[in-house]
C-alpha positions as CSV (number, residue, x, y, z in Angstrom):
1,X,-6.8,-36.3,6.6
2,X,-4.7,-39.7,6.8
3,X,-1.0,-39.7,7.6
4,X,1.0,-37.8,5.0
5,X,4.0,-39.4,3.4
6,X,7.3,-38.1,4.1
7,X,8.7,-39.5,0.9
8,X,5.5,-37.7,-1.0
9,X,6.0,-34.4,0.6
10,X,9.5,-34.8,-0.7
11,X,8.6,-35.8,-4.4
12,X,6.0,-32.7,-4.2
13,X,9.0,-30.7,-3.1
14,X,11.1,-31.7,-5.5
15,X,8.4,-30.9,-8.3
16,X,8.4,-27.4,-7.1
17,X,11.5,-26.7,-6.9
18,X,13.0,-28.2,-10.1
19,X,9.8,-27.6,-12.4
20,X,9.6,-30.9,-14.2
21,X,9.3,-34.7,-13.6
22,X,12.9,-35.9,-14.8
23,X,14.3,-33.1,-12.8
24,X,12.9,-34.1,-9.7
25,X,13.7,-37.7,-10.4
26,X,17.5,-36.9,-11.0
27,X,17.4,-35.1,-7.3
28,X,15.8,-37.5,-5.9
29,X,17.9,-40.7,-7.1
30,X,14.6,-42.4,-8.6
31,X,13.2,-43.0,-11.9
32,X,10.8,-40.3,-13.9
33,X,8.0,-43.3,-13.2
34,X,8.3,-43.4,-9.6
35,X,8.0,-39.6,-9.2
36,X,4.7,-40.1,-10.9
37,X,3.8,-42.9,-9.3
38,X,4.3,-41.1,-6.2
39,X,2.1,-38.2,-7.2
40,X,-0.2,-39.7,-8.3
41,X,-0.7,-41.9,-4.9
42,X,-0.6,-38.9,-3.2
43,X,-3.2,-36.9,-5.1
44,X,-5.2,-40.2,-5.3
45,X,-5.1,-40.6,-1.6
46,X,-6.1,-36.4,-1.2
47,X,-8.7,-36.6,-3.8
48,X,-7.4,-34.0,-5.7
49,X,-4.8,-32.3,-7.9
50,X,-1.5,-30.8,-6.3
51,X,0.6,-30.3,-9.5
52,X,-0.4,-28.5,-12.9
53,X,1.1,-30.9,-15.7
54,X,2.4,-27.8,-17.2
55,X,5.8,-26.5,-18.8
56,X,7.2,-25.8,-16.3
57,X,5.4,-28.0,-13.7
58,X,2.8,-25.7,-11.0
59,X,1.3,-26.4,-8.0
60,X,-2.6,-26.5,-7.5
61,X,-3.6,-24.3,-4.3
62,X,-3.9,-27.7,-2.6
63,X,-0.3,-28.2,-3.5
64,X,1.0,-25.5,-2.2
65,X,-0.5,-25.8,1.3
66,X,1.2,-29.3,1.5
67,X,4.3,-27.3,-0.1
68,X,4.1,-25.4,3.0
69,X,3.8,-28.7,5.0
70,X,7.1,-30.1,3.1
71,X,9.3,-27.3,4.0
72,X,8.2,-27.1,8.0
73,X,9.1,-31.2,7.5
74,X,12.3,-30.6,6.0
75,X,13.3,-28.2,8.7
76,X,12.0,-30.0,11.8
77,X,13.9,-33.0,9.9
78,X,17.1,-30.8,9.9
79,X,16.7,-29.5,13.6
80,X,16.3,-33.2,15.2
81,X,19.4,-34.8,12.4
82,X,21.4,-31.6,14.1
83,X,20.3,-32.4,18.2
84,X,21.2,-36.3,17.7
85,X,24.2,-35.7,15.8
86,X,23.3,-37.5,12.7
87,X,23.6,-37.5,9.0
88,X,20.8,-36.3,7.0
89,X,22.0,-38.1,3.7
90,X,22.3,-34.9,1.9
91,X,21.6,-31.5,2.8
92,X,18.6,-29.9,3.9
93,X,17.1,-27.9,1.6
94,X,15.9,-24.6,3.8
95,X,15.1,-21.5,1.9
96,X,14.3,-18.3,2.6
97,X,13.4,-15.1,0.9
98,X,15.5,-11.5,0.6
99,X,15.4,-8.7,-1.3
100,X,17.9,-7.7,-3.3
101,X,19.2,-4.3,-1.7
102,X,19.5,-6.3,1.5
103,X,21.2,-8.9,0.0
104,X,24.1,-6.8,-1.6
105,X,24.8,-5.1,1.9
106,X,23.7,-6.8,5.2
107,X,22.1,-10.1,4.8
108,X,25.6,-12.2,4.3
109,X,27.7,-11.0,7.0
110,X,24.7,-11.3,9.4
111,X,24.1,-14.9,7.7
112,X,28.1,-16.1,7.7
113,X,27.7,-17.7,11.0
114,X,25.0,-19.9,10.8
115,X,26.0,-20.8,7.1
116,X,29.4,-21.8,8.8
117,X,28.0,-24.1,11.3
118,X,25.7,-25.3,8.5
119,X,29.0,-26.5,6.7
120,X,29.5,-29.3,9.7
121,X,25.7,-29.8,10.3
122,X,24.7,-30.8,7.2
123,X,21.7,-28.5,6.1
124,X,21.6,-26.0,3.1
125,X,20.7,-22.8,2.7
126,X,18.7,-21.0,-0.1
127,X,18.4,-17.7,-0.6
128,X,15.4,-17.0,-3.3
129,X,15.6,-12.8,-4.2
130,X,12.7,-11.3,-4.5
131,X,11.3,-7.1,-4.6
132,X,10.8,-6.4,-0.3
133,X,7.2,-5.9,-1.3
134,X,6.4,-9.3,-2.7
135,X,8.7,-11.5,-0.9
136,X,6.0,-12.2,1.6
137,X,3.8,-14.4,-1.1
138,X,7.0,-17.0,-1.5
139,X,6.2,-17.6,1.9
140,X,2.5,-17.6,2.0
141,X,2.8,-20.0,-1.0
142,X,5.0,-22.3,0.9
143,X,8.0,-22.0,-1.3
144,X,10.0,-20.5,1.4
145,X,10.2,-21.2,5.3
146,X,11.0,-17.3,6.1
147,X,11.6,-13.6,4.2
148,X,12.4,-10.2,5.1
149,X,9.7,-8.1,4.2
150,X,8.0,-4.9,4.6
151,X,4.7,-6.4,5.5
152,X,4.2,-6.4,9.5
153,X,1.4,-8.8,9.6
154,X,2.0,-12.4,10.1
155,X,0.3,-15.1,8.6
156,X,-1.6,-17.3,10.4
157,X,1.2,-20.4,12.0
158,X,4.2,-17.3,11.5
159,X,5.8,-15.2,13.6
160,X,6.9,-12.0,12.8
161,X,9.5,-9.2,14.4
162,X,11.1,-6.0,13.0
163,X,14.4,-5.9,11.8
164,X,15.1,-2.0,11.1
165,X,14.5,0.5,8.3
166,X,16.4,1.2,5.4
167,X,16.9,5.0,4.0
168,X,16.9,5.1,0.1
169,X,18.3,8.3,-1.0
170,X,19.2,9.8,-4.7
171,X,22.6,9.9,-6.0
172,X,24.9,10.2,-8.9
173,X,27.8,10.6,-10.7
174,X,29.7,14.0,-10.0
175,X,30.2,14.2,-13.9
176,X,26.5,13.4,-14.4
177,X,25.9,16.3,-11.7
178,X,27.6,18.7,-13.2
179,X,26.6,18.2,-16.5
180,X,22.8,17.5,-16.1
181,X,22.1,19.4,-12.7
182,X,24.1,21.9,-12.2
183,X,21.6,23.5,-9.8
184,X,20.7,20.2,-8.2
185,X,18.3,18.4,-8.7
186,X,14.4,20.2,-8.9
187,X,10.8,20.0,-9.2
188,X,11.6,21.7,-12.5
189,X,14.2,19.4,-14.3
190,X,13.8,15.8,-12.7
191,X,11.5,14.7,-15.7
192,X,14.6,15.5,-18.0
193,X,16.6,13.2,-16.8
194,X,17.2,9.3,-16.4
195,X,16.6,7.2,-13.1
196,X,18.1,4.0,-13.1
197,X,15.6,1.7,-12.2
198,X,15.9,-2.0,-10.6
199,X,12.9,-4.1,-12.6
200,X,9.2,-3.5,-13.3
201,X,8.4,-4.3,-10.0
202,X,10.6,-1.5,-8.8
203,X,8.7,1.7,-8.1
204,X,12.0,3.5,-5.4
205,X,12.3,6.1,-8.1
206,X,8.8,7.1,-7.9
207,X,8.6,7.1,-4.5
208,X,11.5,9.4,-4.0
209,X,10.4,12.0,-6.4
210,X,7.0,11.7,-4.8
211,X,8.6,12.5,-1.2
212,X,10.9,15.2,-2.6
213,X,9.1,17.5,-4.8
214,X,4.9,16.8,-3.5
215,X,4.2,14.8,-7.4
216,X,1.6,12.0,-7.6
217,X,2.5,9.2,-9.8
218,X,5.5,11.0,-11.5
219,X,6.4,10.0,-15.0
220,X,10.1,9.0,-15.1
221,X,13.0,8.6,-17.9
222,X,14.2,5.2,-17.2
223,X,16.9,2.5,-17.4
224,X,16.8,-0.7,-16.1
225,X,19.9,-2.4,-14.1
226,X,18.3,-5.4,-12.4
227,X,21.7,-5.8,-9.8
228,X,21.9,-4.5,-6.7
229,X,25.7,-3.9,-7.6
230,X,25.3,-3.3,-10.6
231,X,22.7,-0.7,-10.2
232,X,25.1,1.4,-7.8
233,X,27.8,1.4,-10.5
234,X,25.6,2.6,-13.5
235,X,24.7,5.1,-10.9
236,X,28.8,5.8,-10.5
237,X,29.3,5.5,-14.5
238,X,27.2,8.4,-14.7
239,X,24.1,6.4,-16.3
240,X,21.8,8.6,-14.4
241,X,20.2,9.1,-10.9
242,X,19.7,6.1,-8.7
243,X,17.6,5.8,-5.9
244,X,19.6,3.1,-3.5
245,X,19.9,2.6,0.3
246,X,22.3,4.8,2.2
247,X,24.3,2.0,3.7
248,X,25.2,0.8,0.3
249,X,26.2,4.1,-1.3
250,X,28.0,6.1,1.5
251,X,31.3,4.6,0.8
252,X,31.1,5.9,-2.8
253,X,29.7,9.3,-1.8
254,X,32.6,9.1,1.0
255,X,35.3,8.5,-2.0
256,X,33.8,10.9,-4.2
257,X,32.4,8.5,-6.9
258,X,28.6,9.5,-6.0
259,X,26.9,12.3,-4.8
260,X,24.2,12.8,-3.0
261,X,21.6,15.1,-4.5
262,X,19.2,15.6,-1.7
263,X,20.7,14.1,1.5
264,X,17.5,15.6,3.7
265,X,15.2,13.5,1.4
266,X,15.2,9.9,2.1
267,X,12.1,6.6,1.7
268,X,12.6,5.1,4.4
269,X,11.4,1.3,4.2
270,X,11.0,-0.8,7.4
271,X,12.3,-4.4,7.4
272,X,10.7,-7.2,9.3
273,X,11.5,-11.0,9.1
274,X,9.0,-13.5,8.8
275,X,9.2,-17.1,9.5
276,X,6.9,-20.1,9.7
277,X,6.1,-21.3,13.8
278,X,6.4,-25.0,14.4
279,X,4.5,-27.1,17.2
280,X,2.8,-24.9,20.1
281,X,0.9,-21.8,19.2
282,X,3.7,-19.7,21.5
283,X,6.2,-20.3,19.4
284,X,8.7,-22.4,22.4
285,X,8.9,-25.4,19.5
286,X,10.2,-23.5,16.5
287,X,13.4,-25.4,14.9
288,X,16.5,-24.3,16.4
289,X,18.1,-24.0,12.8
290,X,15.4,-21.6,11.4
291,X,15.2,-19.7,14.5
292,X,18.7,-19.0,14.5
293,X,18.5,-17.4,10.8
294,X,15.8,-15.5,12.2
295,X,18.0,-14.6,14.9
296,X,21.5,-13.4,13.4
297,X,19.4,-11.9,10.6
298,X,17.9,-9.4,13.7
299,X,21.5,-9.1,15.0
300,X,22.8,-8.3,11.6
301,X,20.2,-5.6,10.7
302,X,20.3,-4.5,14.0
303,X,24.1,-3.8,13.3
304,X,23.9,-2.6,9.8
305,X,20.2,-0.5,9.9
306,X,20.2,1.0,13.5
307,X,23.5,3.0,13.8
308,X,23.7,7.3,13.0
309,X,25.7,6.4,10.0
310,X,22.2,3.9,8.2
311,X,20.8,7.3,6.6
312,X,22.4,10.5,5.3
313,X,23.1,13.5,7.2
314,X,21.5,16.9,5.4
């Protein structure tokens, strides 16, 4: 394959990323026609398609392997403007991939550092939010440069390492309690009564009353609350049982705004970071910039996941 282009891996990123032509141009600085221009060089040069001319714009699988090629450019390009000391010309774009529920409770403390250094440096993060159990294909499609995940495999040119496990356990409002489970909650009455429920990709709920009460596939009441925050207060307004991680809801169940209905039940759901290995197969060349967000991600889960307080006591 002939040299690629920086400036066409950046028009290709830009296409992704902002979904139409006059987007891309506006981020770029350039016209509408020399974003097409460039693509088309590109493609002509390739011999075949990389973007869908759709509504909003896609990329052809041959797109989004050079996608992938874009974002390890940008970030090597980041790395070595950070080592000489000099300016990018406007920030690196580096995006990664969370879920939601790590997202509301340990991913920005654990991030703060780095994004503070990134303030001086130059670069810009991106955090794209995603269910845990499909986060990995943002980076497999090249749209990210690393996600926590539950999948343990890594991709071939990733690396991979654990970060900890998260405990999901039920709770609820003590008004809700009382007034719907007065006895607790039971193989006998959970179909009766609502579980809050993150989106359609969301299946905690299910999973919990699967654990708890030996049911395959259980049919739920449901009510969707697509915010991690939000979700926990529905859960406190007494809009019905939520399943959430313990590190998120102890401080309400400590204050008395939630309850825990089965504290000896838990999911738990293992955490691991991915993130895309530059240069020599053994990983020494990785970019110092995406390495450290690999890094005080691990410290930060470390700190939030692996203490006696990250699950409930029965």
């Amino acid at each position: 394959m002939q040299d690629l282009d920086p400036a066409a891996l950046d028009c290709l990123a830009a296409l992704a990323d902002e979904g139409s032509f006059e987007r891309a141009a506006a981020r770029l600085a350039v016209t509408q026609s020399a974003v097409s221009q460039r693509l088309r060089a590109f493609e002509s040069r390739l011999g075949q398609p990389l973007v869908v001319r759709s509504r909003p714009l896609r990329l052809t699988a041959a797109g989004k392997v050079l996608l992938r090629v874009a974002r390890q450019w940008h970030a090597l390009r980041a790395d070595a403007a950070r080592e000489l000391g000099l300016a990018l010309g406007g920030a690196a774009r580096l995006p990664i991939a969370v879920n939601a529920d790590s997202l509301a409770t340990w991913v920005l403390p654990a991030l703060d550092p780095v994004v503070q250094a990134g303030l001086r440096d130059g670069h810009g993060l991106e955090l794209v939010v995603d269910d845990q159990d499909f986060t990995h294909e943002w980076l497999r499609e090249g749209a990210v440069l690393g996600c926590v995940s539950t999948v343990h495999e890594a991709l071939r040119g990733c690396e991979v390492r654990a970060l900890g496990v998260m405990h999901y356990t039920a709770v609820a409002s003590p008004a809700f309690a009382a007034a719907h489970l007065p006895r607790g909650l039971r193989h006998d009455n959970f179909a009766r009564v609502p579980f809050l429920v993150f989106n359609r990709k969301d299946d905690m709920q299910a999973q919990w009353v699967a654990r708890a009460f030996g049911v395959r596939a259980p049919r739920l009441q449901e009510r969707y609350v697509p915010s991690s925050d939000a979700y926990v207060r529905a859960a406190a307004m007494g809009w019905g049982v939520g399943v959430a991680p313990w590190i998120q809801v102890r401080d309400p169940v400590a204050r008395g705004e939630l309850v825990a209905l089965a504290p000896q039940v838990t999911v738990p759901v293992a955490l691991h970071w991915h993130q895309w290995r530059f240069g020599g197969a053994d990983g020494d060349a990785t970019p110092g910039l995406l390495d450290r967000i690999g890094d005080a991600l691990a410290r930060g889960a470390q700190a939030a996941l692996g203490g006696d307080d990250a699950k409930p006591r029965p």
